[in-house]
C-alpha positions in Angstrom: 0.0 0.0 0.0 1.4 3.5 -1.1 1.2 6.2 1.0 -0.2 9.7 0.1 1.3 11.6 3.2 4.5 10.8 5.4 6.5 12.9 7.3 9.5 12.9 9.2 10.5 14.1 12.5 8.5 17.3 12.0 9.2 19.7 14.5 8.0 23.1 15.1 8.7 25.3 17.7 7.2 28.8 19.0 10.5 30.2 21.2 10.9 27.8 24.0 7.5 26.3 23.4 7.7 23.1 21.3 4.6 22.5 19.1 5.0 19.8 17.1 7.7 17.2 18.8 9.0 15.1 15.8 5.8 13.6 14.3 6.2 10.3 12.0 2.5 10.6 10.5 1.8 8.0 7.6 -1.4 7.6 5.9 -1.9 5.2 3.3 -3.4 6.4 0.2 -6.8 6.1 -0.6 -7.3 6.4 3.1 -10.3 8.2 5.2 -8.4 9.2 7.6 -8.9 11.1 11.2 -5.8 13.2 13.0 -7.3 13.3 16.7 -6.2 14.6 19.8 -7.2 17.2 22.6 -6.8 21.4 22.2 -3.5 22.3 22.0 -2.2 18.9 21.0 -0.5 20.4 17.4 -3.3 18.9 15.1 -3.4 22.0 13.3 0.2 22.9 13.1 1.0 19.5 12.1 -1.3 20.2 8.9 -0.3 23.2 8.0 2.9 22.4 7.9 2.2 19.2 5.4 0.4 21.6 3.3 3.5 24.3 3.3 1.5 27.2 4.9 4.1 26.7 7.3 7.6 25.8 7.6 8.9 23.6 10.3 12.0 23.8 12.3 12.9 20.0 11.9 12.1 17.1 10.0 10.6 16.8 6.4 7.4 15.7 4.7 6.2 14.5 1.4 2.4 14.1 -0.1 2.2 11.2 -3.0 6.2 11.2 -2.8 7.2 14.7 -3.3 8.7 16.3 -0.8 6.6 19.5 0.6 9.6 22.3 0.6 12.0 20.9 -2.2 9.0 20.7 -4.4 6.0 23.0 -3.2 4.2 23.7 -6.6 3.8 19.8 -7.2 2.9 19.1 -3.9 0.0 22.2 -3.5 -0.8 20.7 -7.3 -2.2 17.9 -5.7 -3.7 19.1 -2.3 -7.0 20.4 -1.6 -7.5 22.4 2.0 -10.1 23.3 3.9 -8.4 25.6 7.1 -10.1 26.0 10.4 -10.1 29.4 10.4 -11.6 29.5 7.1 -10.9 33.0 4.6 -13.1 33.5 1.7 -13.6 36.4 -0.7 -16.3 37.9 0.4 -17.4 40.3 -2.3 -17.5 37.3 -4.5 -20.6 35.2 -5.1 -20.1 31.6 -4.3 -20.0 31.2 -8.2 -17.5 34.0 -8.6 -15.5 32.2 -5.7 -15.3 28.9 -7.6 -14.9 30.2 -10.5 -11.5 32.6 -9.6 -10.5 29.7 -8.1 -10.4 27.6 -11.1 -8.8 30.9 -13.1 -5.6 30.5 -10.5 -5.3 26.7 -10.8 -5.0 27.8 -14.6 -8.0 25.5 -15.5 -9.8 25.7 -18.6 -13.2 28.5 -18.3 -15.5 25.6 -19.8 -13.6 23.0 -17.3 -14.2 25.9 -14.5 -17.7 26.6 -15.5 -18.9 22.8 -15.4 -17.2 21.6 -12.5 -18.5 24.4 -10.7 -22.0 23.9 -11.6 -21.8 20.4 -10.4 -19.9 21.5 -7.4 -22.8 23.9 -6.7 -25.8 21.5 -7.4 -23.9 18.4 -4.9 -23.6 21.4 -2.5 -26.8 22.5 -2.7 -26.0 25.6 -3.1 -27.2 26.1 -6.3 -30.1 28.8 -5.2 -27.4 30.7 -3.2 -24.3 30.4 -6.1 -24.9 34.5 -7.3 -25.5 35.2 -3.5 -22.3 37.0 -1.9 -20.5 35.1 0.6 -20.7 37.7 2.8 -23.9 36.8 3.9 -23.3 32.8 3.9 -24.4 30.8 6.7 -21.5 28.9 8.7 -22.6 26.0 7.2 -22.8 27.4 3.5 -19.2 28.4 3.9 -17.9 25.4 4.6 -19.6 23.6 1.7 -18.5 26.9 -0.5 -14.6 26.4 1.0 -14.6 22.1 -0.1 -15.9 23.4 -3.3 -13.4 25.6 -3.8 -11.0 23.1 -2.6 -12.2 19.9 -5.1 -12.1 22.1 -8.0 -8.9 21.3 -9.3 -9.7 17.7 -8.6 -6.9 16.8 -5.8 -5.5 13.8 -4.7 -5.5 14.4 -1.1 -7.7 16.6 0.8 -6.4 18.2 4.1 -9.4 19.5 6.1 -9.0 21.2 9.8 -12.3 20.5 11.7 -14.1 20.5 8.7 -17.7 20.0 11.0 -17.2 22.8 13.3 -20.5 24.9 13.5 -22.0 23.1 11.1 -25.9 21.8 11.4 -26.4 18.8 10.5 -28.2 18.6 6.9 -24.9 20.5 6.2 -22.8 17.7 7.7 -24.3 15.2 6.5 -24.1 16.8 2.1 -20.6 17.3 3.5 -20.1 13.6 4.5 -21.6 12.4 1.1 -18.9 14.0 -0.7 -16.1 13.2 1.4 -17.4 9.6 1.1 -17.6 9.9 -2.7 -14.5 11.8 -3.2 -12.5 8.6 -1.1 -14.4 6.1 -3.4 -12.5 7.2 -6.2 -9.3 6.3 -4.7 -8.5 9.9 -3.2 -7.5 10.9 0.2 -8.9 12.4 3.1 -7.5 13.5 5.8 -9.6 15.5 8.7 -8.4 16.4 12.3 -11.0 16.3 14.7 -11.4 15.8 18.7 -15.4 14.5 18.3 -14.4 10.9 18.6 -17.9 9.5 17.1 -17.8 11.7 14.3 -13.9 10.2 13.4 -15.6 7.0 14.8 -18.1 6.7 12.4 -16.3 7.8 9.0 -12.9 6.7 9.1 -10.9 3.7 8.5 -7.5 5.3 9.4 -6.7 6.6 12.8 -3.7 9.2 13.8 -3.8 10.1 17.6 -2.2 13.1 18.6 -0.5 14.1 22.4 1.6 16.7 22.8 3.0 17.3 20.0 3.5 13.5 19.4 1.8 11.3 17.4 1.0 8.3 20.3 -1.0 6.0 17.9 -1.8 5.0 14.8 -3.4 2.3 12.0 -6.0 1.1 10.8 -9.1 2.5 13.5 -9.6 -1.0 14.7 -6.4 -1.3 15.8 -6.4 1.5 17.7 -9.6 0.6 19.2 -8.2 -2.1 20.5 -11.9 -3.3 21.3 -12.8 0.1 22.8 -14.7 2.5 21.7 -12.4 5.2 20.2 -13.6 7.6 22.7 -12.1 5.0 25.2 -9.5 3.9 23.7 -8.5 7.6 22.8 -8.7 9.0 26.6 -6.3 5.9 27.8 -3.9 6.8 25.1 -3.7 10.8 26.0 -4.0 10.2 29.7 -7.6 11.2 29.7 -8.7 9.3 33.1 -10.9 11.8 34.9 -9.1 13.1 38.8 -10.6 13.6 41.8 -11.1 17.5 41.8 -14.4 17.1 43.3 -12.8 18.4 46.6 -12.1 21.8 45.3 -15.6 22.4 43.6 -17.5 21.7 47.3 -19.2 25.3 46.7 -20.4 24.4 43.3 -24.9 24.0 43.5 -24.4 24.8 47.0 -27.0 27.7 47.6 -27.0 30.0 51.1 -30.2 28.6 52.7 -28.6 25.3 52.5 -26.3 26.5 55.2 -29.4 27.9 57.7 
């Protein structure tokens, strides 16, 4: 089995605070895949650094084989991403946005005008494509930002919480063409901490700590025979405390004390 993304003893570092601590992430191609861990545990920095937004201070990647910094133009050739903190155009229409996307990729206008009809209708978006995006819903721009990001017809697809404030009719026209997209033999990697959501649509498991990948495979052997949820607090050293002691005021009301 190929890989689409492997890295290297990625490291990145904020002054003395280490982000990412050497992370050896491999996901085979063709993959679903889910990058998981709590806040703060370098999910994000970890992805933007695959997808050269940002350079590390150690260690190396490479998506389908090509390495990210010798070879960024091939590499962001074949990459679709969908960020967490999401920037559109906003004076555009949704149709406007797909369609100067498709003009910097350097597609054909024809090309560019069908896909992003299609795009549009699987969206359903198609009564709100001449609308700006301005006044898009949450939900609207996250279908409008995976447009945007299949146009060009990637082989892997790097998503940052991709189901953040999103309802869930949105989710779920979301899901569909995730599901599709994989189905053809692309990638998909999504980081997430909603462990039934990873749960439900992946096959591939990355678990993040740290700044350290902690475990990773196939998801039922990460499960172990847990539940991921489980299985993913004994790996991160999730095991509630006993810290009831220093919430004894919490509920407590003052005629409880007469």
């Amino acid at each position: 089995m190929t890989d689409a993304v492997r890295t290297h003893g990625l490291v990145k570092r904020y002054g003395s605070q280490v982000a990412v601590a050497g992370v050896d992430l491999v996901v085979p191609a063709g993959s679903f895949a889910g990058l998981v861990g709590p806040n703060g545990a370098g999910k994000t920095t970890t992805l933007s650094m695959i997808t050269a937004l940002l350079r590390p201070d150690g260690g190396h990647a490479e998506v389908d084989g090509f390495h990210v910094w010798r070879d960024p133009v091939a590499v962001k050739a074949r990459i679709g991403v969908l960020p967490e903190g999401l920037r559109l155009f906003e004076r555009l229409s949704g149709r406007e946005l797909l369609l100067y996307n498709g003009m910097l990729r350097g597609i054909p206008k024809a090309d560019v005008e069908q896909r992003a009809g299609e795009l549009l209708d699987v969206m359903d978006l198609t009564g709100a494509a001449d609308k700006l995006v301005v006044d898009y819903s949450t939900g609207m721009r996250k279908k409008i930002g995976l447009a945007a990001a299949l146009l060009h017809n990637p082989s892997v697809l790097f998503l940052d919480e991709p189901f953040e404030g999103v309802d869930p009719v949105s989710a779920n026209t979301l899901t569909e063409v995730l599901r599709r997209f994989t189905a053809s033999g692309s990638t998909v990697i999504f980081s997430s901490h909603v462990m039934d959501l990873v749960e439900r649509l992946c096959d591939w498991v990355s678990v993040m700590s740290a700044g350290h990948i902690v475990a990773q495979g196939p998801l039922a052997e990460v499960r172990g025979g847990r539940s991921l949820n489980q299985a993913f607090l004994d790996l991160v050293g999730g095991t509630p405390h006993d810290r009831e002691a220093g919430l004894s005021w919490l509920g407590a009301r003052p005629e409880d004390a007469r």
